[in-house]
Backbone as CSV, one residue per row, in Angstrom:
resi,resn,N_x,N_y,N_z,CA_x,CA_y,CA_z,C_x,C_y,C_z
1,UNK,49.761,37.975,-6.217,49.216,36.708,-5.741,49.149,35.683,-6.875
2,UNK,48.605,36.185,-8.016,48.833,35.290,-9.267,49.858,34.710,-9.560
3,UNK,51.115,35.788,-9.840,52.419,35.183,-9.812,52.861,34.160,-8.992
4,UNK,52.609,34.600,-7.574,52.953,33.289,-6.438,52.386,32.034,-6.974
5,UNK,50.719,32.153,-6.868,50.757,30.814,-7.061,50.998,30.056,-8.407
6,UNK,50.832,30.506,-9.590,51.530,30.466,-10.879,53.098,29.779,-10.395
7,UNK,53.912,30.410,-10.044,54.871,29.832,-9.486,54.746,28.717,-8.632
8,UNK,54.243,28.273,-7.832,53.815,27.422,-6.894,53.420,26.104,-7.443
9,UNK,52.480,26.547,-8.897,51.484,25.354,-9.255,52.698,24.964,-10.191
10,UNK,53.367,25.804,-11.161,54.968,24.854,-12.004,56.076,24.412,-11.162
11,UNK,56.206,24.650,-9.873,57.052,23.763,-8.759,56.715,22.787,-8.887
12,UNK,55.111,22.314,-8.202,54.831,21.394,-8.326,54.433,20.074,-9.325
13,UNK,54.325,20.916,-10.846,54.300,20.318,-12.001,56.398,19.368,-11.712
14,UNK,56.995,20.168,-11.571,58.336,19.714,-12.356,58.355,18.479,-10.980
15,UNK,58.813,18.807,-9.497,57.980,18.003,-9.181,57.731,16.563,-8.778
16,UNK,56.360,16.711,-9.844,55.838,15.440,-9.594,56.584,14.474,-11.126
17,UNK,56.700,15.798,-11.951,57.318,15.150,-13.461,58.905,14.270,-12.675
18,UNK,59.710,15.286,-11.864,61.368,14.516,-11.217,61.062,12.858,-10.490
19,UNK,59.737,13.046,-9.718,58.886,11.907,-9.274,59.512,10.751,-9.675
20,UNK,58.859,10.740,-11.324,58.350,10.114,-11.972,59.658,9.373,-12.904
21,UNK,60.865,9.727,-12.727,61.898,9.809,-13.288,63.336,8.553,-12.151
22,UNK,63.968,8.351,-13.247,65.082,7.715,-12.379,65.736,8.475,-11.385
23,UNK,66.415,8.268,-10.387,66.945,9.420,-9.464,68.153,8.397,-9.576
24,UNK,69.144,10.140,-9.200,70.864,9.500,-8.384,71.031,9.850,-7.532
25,UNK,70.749,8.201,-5.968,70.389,8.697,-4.870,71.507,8.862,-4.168
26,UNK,71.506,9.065,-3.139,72.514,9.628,-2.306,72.069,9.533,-0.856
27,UNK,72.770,8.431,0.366,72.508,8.625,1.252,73.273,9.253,2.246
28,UNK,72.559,10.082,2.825,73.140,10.870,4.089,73.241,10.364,5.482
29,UNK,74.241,10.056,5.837,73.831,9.362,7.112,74.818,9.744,8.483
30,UNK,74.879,9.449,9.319,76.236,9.756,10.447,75.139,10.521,12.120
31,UNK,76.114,11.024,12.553,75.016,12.133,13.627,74.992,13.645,13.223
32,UNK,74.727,14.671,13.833,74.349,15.833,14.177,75.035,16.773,12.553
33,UNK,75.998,16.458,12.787,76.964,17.391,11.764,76.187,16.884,10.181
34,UNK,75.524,16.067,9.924,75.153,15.595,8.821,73.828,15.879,8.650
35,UNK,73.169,15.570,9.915,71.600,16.005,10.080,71.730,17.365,9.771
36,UNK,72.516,18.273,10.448,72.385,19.375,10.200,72.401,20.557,11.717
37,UNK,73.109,20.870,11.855,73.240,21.891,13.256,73.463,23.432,12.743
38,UNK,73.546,23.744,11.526,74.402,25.225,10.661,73.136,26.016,11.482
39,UNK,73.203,27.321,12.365,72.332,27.903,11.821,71.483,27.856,13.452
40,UNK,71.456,26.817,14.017,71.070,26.050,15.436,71.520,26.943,16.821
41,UNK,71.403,27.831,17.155,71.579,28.267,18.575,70.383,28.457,19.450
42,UNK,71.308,27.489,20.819,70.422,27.324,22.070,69.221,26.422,21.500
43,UNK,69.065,25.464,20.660,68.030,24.596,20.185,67.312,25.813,19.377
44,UNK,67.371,26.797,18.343,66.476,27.208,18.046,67.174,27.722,15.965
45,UNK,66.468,27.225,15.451,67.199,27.367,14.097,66.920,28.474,13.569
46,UNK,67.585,29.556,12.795,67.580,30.792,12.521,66.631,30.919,11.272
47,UNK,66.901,29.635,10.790,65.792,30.015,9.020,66.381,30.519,8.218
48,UNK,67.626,30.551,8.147,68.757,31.334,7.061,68.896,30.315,6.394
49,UNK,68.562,30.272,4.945,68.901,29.600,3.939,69.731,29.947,2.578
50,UNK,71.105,30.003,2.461,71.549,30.655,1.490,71.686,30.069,0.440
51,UNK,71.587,30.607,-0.983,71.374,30.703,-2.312,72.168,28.966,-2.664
52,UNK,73.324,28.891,-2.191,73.715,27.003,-2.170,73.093,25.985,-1.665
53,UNK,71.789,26.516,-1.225,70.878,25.530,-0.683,69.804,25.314,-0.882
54,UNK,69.379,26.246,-1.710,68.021,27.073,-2.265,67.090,25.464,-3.120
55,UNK,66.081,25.120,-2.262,65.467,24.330,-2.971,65.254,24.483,-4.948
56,UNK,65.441,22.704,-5.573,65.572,22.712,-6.489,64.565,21.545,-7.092
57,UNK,63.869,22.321,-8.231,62.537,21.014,-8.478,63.260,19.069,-9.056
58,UNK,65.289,19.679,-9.619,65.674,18.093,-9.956,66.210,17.900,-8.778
59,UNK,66.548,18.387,-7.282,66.453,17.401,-6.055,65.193,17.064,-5.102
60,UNK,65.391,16.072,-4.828,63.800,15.359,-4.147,64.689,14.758,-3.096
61,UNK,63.406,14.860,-1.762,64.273,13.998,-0.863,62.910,12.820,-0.457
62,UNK,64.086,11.627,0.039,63.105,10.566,0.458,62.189,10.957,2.177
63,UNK,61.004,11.466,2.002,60.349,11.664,3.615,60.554,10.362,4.299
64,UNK,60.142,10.903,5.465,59.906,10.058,6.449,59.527,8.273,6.261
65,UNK,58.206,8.802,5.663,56.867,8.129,5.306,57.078,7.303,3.486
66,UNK,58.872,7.513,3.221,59.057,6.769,2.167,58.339,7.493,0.782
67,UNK,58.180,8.497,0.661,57.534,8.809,-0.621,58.489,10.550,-0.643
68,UNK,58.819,10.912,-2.452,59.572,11.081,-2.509,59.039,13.017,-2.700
69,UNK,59.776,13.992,-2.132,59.060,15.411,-2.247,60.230,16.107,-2.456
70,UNK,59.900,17.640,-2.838,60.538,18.508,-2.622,61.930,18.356,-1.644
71,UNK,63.150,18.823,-1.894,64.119,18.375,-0.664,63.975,20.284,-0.403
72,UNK,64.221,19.973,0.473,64.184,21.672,1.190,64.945,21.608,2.591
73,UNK,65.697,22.331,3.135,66.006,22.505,4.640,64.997,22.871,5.541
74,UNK,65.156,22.328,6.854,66.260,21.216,7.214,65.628,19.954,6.659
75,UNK,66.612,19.017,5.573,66.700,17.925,5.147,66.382,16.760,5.697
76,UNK,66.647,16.741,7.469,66.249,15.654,7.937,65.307,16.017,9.646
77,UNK,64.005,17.293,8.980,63.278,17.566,9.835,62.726,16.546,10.559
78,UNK,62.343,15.450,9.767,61.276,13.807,9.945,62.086,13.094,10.244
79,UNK,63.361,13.234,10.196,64.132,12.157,10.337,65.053,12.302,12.016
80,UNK,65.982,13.406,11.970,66.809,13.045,13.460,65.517,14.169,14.596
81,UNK,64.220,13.886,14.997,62.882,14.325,15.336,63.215,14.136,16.835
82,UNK,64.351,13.709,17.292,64.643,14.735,18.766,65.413,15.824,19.100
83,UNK,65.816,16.643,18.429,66.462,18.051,18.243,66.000,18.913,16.930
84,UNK,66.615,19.884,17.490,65.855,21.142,16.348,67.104,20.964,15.369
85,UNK,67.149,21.016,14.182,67.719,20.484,12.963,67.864,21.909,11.875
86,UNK,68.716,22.099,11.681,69.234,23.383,10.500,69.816,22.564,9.262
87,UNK,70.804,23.587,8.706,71.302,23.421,7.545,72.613,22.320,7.674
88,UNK,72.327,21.056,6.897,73.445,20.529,7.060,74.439,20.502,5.603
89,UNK,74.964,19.564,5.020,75.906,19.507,3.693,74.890,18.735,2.612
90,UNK,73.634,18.531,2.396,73.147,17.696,1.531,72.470,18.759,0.865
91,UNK,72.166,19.793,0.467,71.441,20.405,-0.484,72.531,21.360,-1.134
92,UNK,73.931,21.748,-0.785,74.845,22.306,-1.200,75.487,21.430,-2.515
93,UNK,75.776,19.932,-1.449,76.094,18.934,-2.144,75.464,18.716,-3.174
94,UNK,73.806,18.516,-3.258,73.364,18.438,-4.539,73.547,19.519,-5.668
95,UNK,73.061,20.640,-5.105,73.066,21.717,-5.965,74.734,22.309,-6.952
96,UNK,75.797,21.487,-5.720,76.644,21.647,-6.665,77.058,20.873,-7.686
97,UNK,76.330,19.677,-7.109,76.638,18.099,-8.038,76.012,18.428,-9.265
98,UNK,74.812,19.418,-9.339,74.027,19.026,-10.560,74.666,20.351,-11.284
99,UNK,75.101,21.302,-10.861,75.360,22.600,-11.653,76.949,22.121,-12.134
100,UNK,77.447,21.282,-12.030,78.991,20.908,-12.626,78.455,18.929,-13.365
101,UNK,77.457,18.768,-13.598,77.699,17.299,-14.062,76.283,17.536,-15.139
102,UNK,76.364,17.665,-16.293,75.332,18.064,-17.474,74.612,16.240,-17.359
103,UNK,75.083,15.562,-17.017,74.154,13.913,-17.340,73.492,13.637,-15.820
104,UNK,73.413,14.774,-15.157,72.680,14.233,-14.010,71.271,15.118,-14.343
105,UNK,70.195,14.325,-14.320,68.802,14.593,-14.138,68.315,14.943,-13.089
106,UNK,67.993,14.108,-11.873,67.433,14.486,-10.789,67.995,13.430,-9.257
107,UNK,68.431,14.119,-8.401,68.981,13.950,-7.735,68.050,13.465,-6.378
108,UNK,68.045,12.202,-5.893,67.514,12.273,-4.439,68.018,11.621,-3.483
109,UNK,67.985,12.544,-2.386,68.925,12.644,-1.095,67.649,11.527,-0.184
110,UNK,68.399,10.893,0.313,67.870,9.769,1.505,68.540,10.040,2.781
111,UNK,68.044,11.063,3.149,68.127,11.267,5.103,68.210,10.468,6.055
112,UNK,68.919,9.942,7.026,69.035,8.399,8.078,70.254,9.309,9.137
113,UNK,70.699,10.673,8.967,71.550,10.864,10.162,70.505,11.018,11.525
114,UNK,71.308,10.740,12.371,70.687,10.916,14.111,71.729,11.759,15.309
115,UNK,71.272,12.514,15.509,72.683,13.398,16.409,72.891,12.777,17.662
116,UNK,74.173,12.853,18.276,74.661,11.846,19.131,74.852,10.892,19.231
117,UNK,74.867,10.164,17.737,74.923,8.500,17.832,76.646,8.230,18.005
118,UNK,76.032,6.798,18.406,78.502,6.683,18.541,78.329,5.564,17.390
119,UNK,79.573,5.116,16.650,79.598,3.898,15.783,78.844,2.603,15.943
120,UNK,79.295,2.327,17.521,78.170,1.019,17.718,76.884,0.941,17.159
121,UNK,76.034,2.786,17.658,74.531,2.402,17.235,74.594,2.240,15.916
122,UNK,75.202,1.777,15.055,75.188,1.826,13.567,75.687,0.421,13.254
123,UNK,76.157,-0.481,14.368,76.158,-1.861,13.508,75.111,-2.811,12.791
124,UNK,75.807,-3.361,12.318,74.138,-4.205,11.567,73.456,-5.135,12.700
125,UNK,72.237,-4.877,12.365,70.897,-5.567,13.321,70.692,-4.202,14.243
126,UNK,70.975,-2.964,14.507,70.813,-2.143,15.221,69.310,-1.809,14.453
127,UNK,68.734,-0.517,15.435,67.541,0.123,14.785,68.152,1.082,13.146
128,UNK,69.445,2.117,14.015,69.786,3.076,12.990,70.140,2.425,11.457
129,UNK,71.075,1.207,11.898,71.411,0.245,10.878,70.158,0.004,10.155
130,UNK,69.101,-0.500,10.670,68.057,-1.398,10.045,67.439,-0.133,8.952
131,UNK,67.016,1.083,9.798,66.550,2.161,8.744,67.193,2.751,7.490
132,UNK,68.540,2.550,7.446,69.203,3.370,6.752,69.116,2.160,5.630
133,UNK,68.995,0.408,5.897,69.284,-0.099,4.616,67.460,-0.405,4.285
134,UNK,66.788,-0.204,4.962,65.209,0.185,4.603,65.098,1.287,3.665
135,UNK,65.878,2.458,4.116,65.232,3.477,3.552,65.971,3.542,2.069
136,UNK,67.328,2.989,2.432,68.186,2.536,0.951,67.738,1.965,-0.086
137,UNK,66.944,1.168,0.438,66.322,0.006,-0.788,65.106,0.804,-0.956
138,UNK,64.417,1.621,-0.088,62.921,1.827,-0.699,63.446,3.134,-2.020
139,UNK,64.426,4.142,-1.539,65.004,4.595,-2.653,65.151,4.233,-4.182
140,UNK,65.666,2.560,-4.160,65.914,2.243,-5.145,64.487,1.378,-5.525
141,UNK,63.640,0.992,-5.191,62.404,0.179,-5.259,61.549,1.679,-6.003
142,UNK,61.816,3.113,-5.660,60.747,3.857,-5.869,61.585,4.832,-7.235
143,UNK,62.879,3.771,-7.621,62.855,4.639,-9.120,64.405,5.265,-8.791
144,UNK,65.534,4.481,-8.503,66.692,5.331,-7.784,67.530,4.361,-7.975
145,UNK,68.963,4.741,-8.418,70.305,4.476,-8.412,71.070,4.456,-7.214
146,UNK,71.661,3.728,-6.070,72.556,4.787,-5.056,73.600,4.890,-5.855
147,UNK,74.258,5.957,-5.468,75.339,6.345,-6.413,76.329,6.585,-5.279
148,UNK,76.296,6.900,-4.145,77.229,7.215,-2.870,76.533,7.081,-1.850
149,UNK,77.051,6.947,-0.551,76.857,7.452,0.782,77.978,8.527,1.458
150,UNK,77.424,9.495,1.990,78.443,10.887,2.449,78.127,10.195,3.691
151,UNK,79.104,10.505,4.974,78.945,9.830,6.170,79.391,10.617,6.999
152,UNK,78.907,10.672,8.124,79.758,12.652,9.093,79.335,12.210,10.428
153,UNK,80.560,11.194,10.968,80.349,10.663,12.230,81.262,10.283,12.995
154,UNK,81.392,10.289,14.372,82.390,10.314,14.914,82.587,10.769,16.318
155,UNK,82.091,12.275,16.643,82.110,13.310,17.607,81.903,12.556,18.841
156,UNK,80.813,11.425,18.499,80.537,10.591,20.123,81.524,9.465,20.733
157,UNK,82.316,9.278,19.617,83.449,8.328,19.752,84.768,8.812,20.730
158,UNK,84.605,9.835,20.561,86.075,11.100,20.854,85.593,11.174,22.715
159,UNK,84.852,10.826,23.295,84.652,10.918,24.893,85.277,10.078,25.515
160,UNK,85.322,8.848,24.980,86.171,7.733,25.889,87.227,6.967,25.092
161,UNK,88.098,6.690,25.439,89.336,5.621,25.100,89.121,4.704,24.161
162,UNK,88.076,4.072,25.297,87.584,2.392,24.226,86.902,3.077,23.329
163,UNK,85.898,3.479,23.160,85.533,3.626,21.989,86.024,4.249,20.966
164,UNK,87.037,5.121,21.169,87.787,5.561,20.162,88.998,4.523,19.598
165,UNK,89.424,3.867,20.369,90.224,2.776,19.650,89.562,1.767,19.267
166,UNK,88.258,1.399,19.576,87.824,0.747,18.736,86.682,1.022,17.428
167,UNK,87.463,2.045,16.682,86.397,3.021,16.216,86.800,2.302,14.696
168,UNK,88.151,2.238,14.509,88.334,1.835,13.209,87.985,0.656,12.819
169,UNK,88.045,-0.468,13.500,87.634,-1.186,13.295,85.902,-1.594,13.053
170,UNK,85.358,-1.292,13.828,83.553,-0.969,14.269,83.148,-0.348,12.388
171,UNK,84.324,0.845,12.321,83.657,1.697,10.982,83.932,0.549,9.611
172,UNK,84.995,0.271,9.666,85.162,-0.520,8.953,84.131,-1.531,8.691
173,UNK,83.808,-2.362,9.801,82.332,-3.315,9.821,81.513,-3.296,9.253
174,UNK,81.264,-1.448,9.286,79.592,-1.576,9.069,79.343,-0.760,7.806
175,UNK,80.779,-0.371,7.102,80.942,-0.526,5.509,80.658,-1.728,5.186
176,UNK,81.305,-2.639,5.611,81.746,-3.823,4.524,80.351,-4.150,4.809
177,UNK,79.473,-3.971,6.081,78.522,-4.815,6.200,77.226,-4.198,5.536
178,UNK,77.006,-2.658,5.252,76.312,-2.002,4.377,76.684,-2.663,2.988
179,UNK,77.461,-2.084,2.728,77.702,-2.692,1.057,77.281,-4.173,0.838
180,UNK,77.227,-5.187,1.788,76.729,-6.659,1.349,75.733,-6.334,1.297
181,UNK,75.115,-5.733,2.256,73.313,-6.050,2.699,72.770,-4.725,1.108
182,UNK,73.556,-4.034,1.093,72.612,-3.021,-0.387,73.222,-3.791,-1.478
183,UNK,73.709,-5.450,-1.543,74.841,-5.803,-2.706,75.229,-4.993,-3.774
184,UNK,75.848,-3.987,-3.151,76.760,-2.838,-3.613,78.225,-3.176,-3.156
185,UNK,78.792,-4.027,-3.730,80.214,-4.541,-3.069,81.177,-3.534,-3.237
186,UNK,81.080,-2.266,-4.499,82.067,-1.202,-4.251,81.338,0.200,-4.581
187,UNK,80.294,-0.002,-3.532,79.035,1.245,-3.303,80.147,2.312,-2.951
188,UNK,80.586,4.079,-3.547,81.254,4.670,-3.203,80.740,5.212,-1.919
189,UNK,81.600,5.469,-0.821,81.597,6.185,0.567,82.205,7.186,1.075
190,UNK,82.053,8.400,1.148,82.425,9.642,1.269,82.260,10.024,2.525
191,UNK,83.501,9.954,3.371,83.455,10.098,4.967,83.860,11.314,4.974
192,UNK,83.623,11.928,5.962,84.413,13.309,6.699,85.249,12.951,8.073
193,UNK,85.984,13.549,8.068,87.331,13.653,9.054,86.799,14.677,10.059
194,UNK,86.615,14.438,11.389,85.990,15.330,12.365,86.628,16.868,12.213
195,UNK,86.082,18.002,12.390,86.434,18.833,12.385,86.887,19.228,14.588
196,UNK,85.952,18.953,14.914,86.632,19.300,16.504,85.832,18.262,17.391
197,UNK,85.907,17.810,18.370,84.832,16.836,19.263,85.591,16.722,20.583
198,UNK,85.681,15.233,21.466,85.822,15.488,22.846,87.840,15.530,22.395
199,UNK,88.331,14.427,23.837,89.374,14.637,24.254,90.675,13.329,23.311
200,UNK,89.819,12.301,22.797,90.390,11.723,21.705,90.075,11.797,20.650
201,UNK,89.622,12.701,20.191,89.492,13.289,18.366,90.554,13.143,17.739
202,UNK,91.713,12.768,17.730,92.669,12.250,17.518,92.788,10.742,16.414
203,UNK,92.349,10.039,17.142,92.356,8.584,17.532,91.516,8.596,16.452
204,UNK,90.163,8.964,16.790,88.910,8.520,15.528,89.856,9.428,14.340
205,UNK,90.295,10.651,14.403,90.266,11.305,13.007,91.300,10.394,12.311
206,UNK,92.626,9.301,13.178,93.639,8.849,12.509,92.685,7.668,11.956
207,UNK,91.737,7.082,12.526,91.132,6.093,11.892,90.124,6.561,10.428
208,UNK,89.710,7.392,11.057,88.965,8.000,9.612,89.858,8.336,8.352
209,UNK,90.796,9.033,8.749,92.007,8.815,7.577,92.948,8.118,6.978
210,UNK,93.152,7.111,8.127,93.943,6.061,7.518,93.069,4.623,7.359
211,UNK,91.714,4.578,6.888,91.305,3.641,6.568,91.034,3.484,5.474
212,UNK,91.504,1.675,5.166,91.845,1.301,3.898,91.691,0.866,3.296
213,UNK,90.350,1.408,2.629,89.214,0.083,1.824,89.488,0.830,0.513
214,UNK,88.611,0.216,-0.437,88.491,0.580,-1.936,87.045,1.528,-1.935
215,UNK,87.078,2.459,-2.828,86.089,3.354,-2.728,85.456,3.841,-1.663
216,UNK,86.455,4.218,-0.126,85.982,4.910,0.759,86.935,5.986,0.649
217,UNK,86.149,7.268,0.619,87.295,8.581,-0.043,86.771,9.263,1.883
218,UNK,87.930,9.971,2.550,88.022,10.906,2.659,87.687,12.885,2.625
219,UNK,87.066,13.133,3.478,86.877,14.522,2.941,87.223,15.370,4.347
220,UNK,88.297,15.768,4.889,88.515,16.673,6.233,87.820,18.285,6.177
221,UNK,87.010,17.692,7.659,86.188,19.172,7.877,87.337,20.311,8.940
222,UNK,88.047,19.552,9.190,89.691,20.492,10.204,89.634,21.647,9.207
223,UNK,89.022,23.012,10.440,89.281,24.200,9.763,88.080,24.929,9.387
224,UNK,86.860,24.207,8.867,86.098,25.051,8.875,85.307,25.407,9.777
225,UNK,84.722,26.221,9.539,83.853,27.619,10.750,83.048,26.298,11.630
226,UNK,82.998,26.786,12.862,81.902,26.311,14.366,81.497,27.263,14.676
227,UNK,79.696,26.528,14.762,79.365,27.613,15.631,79.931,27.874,17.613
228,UNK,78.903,28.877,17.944,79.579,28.691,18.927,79.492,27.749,20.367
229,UNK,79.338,26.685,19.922,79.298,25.492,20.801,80.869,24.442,20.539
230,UNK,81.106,25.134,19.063,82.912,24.307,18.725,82.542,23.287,18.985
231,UNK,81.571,22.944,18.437,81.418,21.409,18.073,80.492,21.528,16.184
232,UNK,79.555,21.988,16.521,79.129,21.989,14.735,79.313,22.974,13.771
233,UNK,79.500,22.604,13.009,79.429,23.678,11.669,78.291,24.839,11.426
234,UNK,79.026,25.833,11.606,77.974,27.085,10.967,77.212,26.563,9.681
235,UNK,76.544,26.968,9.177,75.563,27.476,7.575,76.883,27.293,7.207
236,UNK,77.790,28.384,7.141,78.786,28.553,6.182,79.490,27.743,5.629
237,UNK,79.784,26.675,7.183,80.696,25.939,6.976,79.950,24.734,5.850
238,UNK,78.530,24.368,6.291,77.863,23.394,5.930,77.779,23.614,4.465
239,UNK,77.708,24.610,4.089,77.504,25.017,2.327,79.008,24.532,1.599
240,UNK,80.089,25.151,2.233,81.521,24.731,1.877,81.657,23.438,2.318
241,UNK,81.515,22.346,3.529,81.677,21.042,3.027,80.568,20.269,1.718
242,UNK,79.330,21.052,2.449,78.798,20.505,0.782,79.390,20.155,-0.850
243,UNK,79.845,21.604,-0.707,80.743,21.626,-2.427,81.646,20.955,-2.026
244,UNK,82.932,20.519,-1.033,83.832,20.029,-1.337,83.567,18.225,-1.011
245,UNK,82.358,17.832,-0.544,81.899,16.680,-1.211,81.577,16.474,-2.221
246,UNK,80.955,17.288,-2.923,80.471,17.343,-4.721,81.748,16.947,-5.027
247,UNK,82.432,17.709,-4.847,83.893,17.755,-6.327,84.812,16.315,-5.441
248,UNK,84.232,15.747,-4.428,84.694,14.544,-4.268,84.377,13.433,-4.941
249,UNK,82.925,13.115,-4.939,81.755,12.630,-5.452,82.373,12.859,-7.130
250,UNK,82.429,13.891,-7.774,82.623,13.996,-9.479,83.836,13.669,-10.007
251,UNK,84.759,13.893,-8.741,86.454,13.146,-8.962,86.677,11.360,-8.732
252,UNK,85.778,11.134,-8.246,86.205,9.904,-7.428,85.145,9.022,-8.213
253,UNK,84.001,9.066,-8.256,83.189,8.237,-9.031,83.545,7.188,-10.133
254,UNK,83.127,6.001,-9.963,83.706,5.012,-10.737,83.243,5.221,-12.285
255,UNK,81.997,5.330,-12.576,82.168,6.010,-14.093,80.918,7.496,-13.617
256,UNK,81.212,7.595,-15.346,80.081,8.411,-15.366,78.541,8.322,-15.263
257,UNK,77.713,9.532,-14.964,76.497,8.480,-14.357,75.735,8.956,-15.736
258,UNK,74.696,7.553,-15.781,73.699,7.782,-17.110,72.343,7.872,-16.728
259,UNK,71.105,7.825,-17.696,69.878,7.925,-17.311,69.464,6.322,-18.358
260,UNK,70.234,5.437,-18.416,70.030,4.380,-19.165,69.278,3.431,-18.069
C-alpha cells in the first residue's frame, strides 16, 4: 500500500511540475476513428490498454473543463460524451513522438474528435468548428506550442454522392480556414486516408490523397485491422496508426522543435 501510494503521490508531483512547463500541443480532431473505437464492442469498451499507450507523466491532455491533466485512455472520455469511447491513435502517437525526439519535453494532446460527424459539421461558424479553435487557443493561452493537427475523418462522407464529391473541396475550406483563425498559415496537418466506410469511400479517399496544399501530409489507414463492425480500428490497429503518425509528424515537421 505504501508503494502504491508513494507511486501515486510522484505521478502527481511530475505532473503538476509538466503543468507548469511549455507543451508541444497537438490537436486531435475528425469523428469516431480518432476519438477512439479500438477495443469498443456492442457500445461497451474492454479496458485493454497496451504498453504503447501506457499513461506518461510528459503527456498531459487538455480536459473538458480546459485545464490540463494526466492524458490517459480513452483520451476523449469528456469530449465525444455520446458514445462509449476506447483506444484511439493519440497516446501511441505521443509516446512514440517522445521516445524517438530527445528535445521534446512534454507533450499535450487537445481532444475535439466527435463520432459521426460528416465535413460540413466542421465548417467555420459551426459548434464542432467553434470548439476545436477554443480549445486550440486555450492550449496555447495555458503554456503550449501547436505543433500539428492529426485529422481521421471522412467515414460519414462515403453514404451519399453529394457529399462525397463535395468533400474535397469542404476539407480543403476548413484547413485554410483553421490555419487563418489559429494564424498558423503553415500549421502542419496530418490526415488519414479512410481505411473502409460506406459505398463511395472511393471518392473521399481520392480527395484525401490527392489534396494539394503545403504542409498537409497524408497517412493511409487501407489495411489495418477492424474490428468487427469493418468500420473502426481494433487497439491494434490504433497503436500502429499511432506510430506511423509519429514518424510522420518527425519526418515532415518544418524544423526542429525547441523549449526556447
Amino acid at each position: 500500500m505504501f508503494i502504491v501510494f508513494w507511486w501515486l503521490n510522484l505521478l502527481a508531483h511530475a505532473v503538476t511540475a509538466a503543468s507548469s512547463q511549455d507543451k508541444n500541443v497537438f490537436l486531435l480532431a475528425g469523428q469516431s476513428n480518432m476519438s477512439g473505437q479500438g477495443g469498443v464492442i456492442n457500445e461497451t469498451w474492454d479496458g485493454v490498454i497496451p504498453p504503447e499507450c501506457a499513461p506518461n507523466p510528459s503527456i498531459l491532455r487538455l480536459a473538458a473543463n480546459f485545464t490540463w491533466v494526466l492524458a490517459a485512455e480513452p483520451l476523449h472520455k469528456d469530449i465525444d460524451v455520446n458514445v462509449t469511447v476506447g483506444v484511439g491513435p493519440g497516446m501511441s502517437f505521443a509516446n512514440s513522438v517522445l521516445a524517438n525526439d530527445s528535445s521534446l519535453d512534454v507533450v499535450g494532446l487537445v481532444p475535439c474528435a466527435v463520432g459521426g460527424t460528416k465535413i460540413s459539421q466542421w465548417a467555420r461558424g459551426t459548434f464542432l468548428y467553434d470548439q476545436l479553435v477554443s480549445r486550440a487557443r486555450a492550449a496555447v493561452q495555458c503554456g503550449g506550442t501547436i505543433q500539428a493537427m492529426l485529422w481521421y475523418q471522412g467515414e460519414s462522407d462515403t453514404t451519399l454522392l453529394e457529399n462525397a464529391e463535395f468533400y474535397k473541396g469542404r476539407l480543403e475550406k476548413f484547413f485554410l480556414d483553421l490555419r487563418s483563425d489559429l494564424q498558423s498559415p503553415s500549421l502542419l496537418i496530418i490526415q488519414v486516408a479512410l481505411a473502409r466506410a460506406g459505398p463511395f469511400l472511393e471518392t473521399v479517399r481520392e480527395a484525401q490523397l490527392g489534396l494539394d496544399l503545403a504542409n498537409v501530409i497524408c497517412v493511409d489507414a487501407r489495411g489495418l485491422e477492424l474490428e468487427p463492425d469493418n468500420l473502426h480500428l481494433t487497439t491494434a490497429a490504433q497503436v500502429q496508426l499511432g506510430e506511423m503518425l509519429a514518424g510522420s509528424f518527425l519526418q515532415n515537421r518544418p524544423a526542429p522543435l525547441t523549449n526556447n
